[in-house]
Backbone as a printed PyTorch tensor [residue, N CA C, xyz], in Angstrom:
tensor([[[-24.1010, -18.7350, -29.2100],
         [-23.1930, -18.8930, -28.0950],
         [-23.6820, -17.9900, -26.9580]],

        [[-23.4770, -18.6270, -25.9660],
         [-24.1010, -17.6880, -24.6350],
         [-23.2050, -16.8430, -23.7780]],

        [[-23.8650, -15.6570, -23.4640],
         [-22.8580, -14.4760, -23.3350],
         [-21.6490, -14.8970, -22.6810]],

        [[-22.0680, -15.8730, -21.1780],
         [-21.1060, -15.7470, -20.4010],
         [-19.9210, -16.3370, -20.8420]],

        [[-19.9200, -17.3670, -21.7210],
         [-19.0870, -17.9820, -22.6160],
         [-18.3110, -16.8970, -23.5790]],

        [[-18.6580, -16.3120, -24.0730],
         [-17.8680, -15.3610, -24.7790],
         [-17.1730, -14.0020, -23.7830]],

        [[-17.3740, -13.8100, -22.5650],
         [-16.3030, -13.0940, -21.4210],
         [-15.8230, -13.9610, -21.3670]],

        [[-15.9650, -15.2460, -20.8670],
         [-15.3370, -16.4480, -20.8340],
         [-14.2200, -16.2790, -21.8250]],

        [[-14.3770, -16.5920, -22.9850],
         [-13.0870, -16.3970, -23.7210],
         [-12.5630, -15.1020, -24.1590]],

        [[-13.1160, -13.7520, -24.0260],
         [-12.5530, -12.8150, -23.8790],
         [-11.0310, -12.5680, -22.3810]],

        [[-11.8720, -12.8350, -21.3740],
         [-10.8750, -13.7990, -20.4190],
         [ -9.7930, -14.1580, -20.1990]],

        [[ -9.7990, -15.5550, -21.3040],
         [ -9.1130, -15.6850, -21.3200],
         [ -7.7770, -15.8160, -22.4800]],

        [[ -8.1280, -14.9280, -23.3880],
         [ -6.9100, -14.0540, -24.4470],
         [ -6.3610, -13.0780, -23.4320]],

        [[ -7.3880, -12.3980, -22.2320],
         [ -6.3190, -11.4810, -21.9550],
         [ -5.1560, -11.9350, -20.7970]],

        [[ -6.0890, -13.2210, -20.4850],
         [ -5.1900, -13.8810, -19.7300],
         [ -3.3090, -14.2700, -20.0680]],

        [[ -3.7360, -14.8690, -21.3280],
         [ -2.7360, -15.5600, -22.5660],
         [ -1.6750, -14.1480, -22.7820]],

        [[ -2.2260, -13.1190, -22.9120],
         [ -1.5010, -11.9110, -23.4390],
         [ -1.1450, -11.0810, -22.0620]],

        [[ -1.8230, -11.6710, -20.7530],
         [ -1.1090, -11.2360, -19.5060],
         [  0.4250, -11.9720, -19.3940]],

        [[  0.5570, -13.0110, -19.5490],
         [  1.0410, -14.2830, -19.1320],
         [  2.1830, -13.8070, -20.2740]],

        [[  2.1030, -13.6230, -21.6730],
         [  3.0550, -12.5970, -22.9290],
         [  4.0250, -11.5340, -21.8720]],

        [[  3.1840, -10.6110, -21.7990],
         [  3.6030,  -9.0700, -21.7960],
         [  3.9410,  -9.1420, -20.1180]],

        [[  3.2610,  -9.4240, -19.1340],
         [  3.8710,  -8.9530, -17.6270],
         [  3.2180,  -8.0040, -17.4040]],

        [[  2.0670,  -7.3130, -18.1240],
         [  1.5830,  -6.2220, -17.6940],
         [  0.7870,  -6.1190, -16.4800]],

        [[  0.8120,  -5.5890, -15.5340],
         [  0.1440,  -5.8060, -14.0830],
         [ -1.4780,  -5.2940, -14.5510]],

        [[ -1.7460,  -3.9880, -15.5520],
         [ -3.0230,  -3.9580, -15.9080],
         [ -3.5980,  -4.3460, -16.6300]],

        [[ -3.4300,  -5.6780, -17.1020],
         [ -4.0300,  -6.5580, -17.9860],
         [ -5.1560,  -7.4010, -16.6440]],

        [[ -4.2570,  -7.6690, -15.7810],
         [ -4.6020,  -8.3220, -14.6780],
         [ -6.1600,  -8.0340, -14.5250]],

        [[ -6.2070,  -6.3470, -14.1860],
         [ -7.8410,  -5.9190, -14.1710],
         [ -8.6880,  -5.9060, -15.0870]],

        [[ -8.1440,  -6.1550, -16.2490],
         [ -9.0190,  -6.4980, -17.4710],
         [ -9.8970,  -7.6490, -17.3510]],

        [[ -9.0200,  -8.3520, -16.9540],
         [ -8.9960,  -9.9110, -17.0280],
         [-10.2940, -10.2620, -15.3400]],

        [[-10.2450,  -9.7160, -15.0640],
         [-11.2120,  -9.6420, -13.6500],
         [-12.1580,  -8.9470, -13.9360]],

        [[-12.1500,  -7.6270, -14.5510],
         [-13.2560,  -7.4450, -15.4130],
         [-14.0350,  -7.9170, -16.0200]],

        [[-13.7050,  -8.6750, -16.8850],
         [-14.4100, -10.0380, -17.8540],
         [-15.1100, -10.5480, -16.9740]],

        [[-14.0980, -11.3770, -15.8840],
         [-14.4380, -12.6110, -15.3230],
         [-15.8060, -11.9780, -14.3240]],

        [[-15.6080, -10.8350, -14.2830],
         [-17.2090, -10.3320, -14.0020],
         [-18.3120, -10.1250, -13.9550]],

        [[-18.1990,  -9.7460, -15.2220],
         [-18.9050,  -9.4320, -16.4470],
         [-19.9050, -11.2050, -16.6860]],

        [[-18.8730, -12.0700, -17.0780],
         [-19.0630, -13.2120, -17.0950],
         [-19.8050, -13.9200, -16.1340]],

        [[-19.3540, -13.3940, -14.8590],
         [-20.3440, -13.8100, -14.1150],
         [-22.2100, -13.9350, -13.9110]],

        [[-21.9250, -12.2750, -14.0250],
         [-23.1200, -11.3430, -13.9720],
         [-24.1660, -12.5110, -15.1040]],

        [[-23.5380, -12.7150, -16.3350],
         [-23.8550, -13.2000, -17.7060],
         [-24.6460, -14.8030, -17.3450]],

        [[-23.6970, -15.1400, -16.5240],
         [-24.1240, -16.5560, -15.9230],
         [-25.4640, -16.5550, -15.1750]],

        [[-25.1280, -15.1970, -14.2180],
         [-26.7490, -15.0440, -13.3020],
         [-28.0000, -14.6980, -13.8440]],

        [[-27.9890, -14.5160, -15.2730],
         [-29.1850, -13.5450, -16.2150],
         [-28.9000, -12.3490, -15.9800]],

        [[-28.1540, -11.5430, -15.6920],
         [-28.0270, -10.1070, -15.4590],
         [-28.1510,  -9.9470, -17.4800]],

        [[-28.8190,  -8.5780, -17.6300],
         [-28.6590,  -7.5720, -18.6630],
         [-27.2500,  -7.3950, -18.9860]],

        [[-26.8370,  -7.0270, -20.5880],
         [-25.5790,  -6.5080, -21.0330],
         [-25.2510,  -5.5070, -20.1900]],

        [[-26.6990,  -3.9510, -20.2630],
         [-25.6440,  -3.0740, -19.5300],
         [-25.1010,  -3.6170, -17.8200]],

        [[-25.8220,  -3.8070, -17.1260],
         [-25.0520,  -4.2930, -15.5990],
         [-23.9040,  -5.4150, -16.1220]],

        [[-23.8170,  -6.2160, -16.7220],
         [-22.5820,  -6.7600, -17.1330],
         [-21.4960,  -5.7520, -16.9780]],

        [[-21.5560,  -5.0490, -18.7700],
         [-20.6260,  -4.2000, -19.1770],
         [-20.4710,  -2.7960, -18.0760]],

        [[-21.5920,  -2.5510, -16.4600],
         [-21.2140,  -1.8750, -15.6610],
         [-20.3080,  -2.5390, -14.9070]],

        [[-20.7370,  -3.6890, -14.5230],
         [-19.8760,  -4.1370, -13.1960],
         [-18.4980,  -4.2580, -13.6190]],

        [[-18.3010,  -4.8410, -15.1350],
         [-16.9880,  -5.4420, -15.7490],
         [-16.4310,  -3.5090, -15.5710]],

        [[-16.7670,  -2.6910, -15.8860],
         [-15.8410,  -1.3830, -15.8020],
         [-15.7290,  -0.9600, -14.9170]],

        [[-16.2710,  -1.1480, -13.1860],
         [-15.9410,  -0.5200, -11.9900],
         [-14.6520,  -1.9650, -11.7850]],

        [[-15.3880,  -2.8110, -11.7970],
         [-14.1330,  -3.7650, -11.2930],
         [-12.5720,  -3.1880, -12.1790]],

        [[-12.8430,  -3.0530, -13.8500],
         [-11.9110,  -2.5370, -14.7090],
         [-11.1980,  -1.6260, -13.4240]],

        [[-11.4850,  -0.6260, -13.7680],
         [-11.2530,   1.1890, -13.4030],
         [-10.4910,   0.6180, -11.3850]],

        [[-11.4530,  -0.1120, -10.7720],
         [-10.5200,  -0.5880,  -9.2980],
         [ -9.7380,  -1.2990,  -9.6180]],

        [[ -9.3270,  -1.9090, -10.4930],
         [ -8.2550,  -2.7610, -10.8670],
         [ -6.8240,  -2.0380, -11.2440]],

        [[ -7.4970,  -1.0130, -12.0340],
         [ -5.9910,  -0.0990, -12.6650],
         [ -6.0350,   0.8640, -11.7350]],

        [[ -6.4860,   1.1500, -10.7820],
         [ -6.1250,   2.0680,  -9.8260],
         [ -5.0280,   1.5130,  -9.0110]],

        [[ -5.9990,   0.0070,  -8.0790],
         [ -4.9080,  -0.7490,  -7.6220],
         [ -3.3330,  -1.1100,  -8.0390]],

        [[ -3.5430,  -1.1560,  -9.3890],
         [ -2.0810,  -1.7120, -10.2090],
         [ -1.2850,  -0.7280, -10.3920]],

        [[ -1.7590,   0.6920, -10.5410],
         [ -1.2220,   1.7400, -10.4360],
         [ -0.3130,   2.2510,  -8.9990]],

        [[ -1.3030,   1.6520,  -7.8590],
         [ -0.2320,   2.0290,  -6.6730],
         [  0.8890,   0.7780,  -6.9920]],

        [[ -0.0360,  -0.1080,  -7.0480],
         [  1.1170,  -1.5990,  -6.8690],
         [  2.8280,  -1.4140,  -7.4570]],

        [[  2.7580,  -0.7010,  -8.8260],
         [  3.2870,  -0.3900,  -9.6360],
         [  4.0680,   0.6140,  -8.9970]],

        [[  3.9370,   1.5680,  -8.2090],
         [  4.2440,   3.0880,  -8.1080],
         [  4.8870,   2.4360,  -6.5640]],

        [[  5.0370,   1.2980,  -5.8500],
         [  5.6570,   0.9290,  -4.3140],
         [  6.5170,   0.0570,  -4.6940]],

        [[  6.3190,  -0.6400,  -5.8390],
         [  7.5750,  -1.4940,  -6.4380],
         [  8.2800,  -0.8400,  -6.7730]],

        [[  8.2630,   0.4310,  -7.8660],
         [  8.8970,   1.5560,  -7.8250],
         [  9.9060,   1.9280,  -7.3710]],

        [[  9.1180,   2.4680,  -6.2440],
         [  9.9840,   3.1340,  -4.9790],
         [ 11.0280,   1.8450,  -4.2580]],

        [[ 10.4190,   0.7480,  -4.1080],
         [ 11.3720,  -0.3550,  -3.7900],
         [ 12.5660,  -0.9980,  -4.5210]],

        [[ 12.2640,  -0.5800,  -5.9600],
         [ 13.0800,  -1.1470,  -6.8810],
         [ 14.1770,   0.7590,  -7.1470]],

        [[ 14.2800,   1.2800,  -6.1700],
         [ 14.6530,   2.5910,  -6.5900],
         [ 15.8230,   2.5740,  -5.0250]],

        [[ 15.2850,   2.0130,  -3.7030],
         [ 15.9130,   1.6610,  -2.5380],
         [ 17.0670,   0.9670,  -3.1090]],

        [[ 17.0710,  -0.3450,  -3.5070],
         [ 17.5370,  -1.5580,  -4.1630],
         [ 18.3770,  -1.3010,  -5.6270]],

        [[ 18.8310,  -0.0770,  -5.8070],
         [ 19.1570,   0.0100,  -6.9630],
         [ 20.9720,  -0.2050,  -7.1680]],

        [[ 20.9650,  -1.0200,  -7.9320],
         [ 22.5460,  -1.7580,  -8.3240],
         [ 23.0780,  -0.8700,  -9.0760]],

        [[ 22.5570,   0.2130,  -9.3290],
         [ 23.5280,   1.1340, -10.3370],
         [ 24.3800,   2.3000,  -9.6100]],

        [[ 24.1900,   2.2970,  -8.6440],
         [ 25.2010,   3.5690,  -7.6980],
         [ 25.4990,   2.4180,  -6.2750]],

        [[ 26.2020,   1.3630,  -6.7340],
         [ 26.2370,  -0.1250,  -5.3870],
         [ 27.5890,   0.4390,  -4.8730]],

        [[ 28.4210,   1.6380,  -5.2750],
         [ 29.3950,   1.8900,  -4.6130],
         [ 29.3960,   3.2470,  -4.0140]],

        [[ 27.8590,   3.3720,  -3.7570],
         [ 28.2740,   5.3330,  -3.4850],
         [ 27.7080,   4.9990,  -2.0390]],

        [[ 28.6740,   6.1650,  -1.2940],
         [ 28.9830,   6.2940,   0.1940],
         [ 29.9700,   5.0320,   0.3540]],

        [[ 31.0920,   4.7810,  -0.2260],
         [ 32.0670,   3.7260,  -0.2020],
         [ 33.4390,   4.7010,   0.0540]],

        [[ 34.2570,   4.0720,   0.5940],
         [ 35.6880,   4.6570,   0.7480],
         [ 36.0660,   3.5460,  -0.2270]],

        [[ 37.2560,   4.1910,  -0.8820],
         [ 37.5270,   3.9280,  -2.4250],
         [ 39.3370,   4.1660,  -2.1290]],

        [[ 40.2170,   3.2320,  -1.9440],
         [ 41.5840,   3.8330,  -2.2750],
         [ 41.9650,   3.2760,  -3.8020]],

        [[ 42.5930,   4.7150,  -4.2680],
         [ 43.4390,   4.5000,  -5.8570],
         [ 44.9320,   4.1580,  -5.7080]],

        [[ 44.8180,   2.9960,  -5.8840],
         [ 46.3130,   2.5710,  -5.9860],
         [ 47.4040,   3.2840,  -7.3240]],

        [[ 47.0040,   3.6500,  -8.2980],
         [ 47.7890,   4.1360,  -8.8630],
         [ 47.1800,   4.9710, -10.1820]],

        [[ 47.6000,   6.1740, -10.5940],
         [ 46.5090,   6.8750, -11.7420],
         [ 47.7500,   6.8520, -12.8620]],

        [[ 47.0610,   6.3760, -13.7440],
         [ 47.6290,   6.0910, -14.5480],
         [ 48.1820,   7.4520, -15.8030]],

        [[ 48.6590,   7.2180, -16.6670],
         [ 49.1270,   8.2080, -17.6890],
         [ 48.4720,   9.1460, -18.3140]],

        [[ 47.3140,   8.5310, -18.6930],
         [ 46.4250,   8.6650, -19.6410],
         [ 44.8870,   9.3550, -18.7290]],

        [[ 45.5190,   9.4840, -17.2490],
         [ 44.0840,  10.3520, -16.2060],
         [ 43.6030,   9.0370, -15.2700]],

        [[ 43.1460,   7.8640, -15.7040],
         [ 42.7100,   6.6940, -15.1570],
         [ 42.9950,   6.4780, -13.6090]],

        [[ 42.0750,   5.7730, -13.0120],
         [ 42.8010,   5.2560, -11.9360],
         [ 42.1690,   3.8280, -12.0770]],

        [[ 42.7430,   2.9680, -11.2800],
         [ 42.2670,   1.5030, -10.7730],
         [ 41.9580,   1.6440,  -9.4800]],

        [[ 40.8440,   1.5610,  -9.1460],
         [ 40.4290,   1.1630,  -7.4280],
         [ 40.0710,   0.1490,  -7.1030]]])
């Protein structure tokens, strides 16, 4: 079997197991390969393969790392768990037991 064929299906399992999990750094794996694969297609050598497939790797999880770290912060703006703070709040009545209903 010829190399580029086997990134080829390295590829695409991590594709299959991107598409599973949601992981954003699978993504650079998966571009890695498809690199790698390339290289494989042009006659390039294993090692320049297995180089190019790990800089693309390594810029990939850097990228996914900010990507990750601004969704973050956006999903932290946007947050539904304090959707009533800085609200004026009247208690109609406190109940027996300490409670109130607002």
């Amino acid at each position: 079997m010829e190399q580029y064929l086997i990134w080829l299906i390295i590829a695409l399992v991590l594709l299959g197991t991107e598409m599973m999990l949601a992981s954003v750094y699978l993504i650079a794996f998966l571009l890695g390969a498809l690199t790698a694969s390339a290289c494989a297609f042009f006659g390039c050598s294993l090692t320049i393969q297995c180089t190019l497939g790990a800089i693309v790797i390594i810029a990939g999880v850097i990228c996914a790392y900010f990507y990750r770290k601004k969704i973050a912060l956006l999903n932290n703006k946007i947050s539904l768990d304090n959707i009533d703070e800085d609200q004026i709040v009247f208690v109609d009545n406190i109940l027996e037991d300490g409670t109130a209903k607002v």
